[in-house]
Backbone as JSON, one array per atom type, in Angstrom:
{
  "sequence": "XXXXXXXXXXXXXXXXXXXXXXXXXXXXXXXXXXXXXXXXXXXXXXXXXXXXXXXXXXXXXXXX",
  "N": [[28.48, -0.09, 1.94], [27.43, 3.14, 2.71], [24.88, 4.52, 3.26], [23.42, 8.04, 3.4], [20.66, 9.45, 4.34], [19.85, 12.63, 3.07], [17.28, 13.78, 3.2], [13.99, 13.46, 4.38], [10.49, 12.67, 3.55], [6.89, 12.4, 4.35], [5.1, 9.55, 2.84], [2.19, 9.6, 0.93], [-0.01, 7.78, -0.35], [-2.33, 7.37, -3.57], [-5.38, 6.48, -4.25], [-7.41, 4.37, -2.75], [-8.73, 0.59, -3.56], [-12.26, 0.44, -3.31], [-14.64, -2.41, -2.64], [-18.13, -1.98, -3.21], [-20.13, -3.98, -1.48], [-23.15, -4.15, -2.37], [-23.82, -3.27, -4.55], [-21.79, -4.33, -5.97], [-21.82, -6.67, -8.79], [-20.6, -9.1, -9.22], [-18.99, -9.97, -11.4], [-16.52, -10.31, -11.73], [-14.68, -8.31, -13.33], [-12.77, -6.76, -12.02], [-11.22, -8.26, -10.75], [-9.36, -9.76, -13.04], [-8.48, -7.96, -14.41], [-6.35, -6.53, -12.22], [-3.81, -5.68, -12.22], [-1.56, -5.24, -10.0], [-2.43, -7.78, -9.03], [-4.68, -7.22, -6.51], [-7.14, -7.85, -5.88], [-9.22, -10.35, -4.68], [-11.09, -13.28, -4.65], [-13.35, -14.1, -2.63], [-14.37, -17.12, -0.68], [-17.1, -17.31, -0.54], [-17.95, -15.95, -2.61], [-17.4, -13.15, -3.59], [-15.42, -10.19, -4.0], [-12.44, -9.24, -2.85], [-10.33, -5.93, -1.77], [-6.89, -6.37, -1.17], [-5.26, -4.4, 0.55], [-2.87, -3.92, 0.75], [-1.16, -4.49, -1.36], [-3.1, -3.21, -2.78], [-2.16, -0.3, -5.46], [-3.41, 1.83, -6.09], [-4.08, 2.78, -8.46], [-6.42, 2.63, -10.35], [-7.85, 1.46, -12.01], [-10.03, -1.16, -11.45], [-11.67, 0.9, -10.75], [-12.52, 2.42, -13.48], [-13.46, 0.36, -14.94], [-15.15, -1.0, -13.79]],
  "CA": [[27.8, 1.15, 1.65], [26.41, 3.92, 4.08], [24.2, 5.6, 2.66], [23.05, 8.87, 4.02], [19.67, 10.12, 4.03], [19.49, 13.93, 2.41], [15.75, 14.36, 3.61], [12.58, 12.22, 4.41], [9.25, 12.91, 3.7], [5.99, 11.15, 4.57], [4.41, 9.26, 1.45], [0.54, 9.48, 0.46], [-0.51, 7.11, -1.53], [-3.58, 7.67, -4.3], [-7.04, 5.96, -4.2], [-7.32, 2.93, -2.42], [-9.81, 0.73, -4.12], [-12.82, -0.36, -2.27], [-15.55, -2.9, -3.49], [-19.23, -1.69, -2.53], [-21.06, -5.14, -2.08], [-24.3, -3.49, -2.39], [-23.34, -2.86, -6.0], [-21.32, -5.3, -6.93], [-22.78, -7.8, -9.85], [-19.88, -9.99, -9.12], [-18.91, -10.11, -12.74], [-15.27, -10.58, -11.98], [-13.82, -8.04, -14.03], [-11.58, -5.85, -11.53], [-10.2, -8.99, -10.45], [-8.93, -10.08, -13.92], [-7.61, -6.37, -14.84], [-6.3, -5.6, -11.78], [-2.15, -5.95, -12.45], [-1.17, -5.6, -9.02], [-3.38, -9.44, -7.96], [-4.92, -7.05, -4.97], [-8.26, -8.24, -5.65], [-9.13, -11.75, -4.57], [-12.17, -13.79, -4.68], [-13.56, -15.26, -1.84], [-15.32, -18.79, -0.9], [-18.73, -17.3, -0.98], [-18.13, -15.53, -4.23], [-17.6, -11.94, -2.9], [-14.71, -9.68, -4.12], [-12.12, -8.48, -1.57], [-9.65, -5.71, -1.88], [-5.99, -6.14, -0.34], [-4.36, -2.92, 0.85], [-0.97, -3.74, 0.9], [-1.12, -4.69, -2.9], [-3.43, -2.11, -3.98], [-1.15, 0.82, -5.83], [-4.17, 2.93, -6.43], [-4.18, 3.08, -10.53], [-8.11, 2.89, -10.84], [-8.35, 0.45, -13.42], [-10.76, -1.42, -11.49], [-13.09, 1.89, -10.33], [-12.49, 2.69, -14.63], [-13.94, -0.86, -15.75], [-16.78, -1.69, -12.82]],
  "C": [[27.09, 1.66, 2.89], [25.93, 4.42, 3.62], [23.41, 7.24, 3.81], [21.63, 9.79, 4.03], [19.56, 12.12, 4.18], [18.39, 14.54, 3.38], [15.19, 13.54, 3.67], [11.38, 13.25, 4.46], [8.16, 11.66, 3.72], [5.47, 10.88, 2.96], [2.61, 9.15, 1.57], [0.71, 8.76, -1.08], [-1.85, 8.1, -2.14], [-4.44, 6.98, -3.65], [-6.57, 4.35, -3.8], [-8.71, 1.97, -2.92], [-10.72, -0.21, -3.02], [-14.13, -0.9, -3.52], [-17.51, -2.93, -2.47], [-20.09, -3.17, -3.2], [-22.34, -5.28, -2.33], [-24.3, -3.77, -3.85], [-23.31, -3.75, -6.36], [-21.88, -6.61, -7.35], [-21.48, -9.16, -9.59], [-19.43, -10.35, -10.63], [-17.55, -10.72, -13.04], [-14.02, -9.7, -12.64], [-12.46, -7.29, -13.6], [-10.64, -7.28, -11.32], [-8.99, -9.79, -12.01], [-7.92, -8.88, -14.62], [-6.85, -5.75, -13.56], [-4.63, -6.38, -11.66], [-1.18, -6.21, -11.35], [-1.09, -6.88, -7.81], [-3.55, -8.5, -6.33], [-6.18, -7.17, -4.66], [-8.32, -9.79, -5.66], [-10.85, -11.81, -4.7], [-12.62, -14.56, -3.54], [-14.37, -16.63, -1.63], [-16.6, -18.28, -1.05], [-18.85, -16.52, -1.77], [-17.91, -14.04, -4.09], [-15.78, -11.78, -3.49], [-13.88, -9.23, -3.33], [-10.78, -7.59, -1.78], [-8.73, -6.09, -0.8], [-4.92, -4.93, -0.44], [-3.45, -2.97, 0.58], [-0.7, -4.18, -0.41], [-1.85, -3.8, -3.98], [-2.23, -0.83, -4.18], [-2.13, 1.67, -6.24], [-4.44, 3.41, -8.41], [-5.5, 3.48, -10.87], [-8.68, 2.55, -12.09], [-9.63, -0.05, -12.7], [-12.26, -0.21, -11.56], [-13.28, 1.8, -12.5], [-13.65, 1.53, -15.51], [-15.72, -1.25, -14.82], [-17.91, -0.79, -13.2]]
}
């Protein structure tokens, strides 16, 4: 197969999610709801988004 590209355009993603540690109660809950696994937990207990796994949905902003 050759495929032939028609057209290209650039892509924009949506909302990338970020976790304000100011804020955050550490409660856990984006990381449990968030479908994509682009929130992790780190060793000193702290939330951390990863970019290249967030898809922008906004479940966590919806729930925190």
């Amino acid at each position: 197969m050759q495929p032939v590209a028609k057209r290209t355009v650039d892509f924009y993603g949506g909302f990338e999610a970020e976790i304000i540690d100011d804020k955050c109660i550490k409660c856990g809950k984006c990381f449990e709801k968030c479908r994509f696994d682009a929130i992790k937990k780190t060793d000193s207990g702290n939330y951390r988004v990863n970019g290249i796994n967030c898809e922008g949905c906004g479940v966590c902003k919806l729930i925190c």
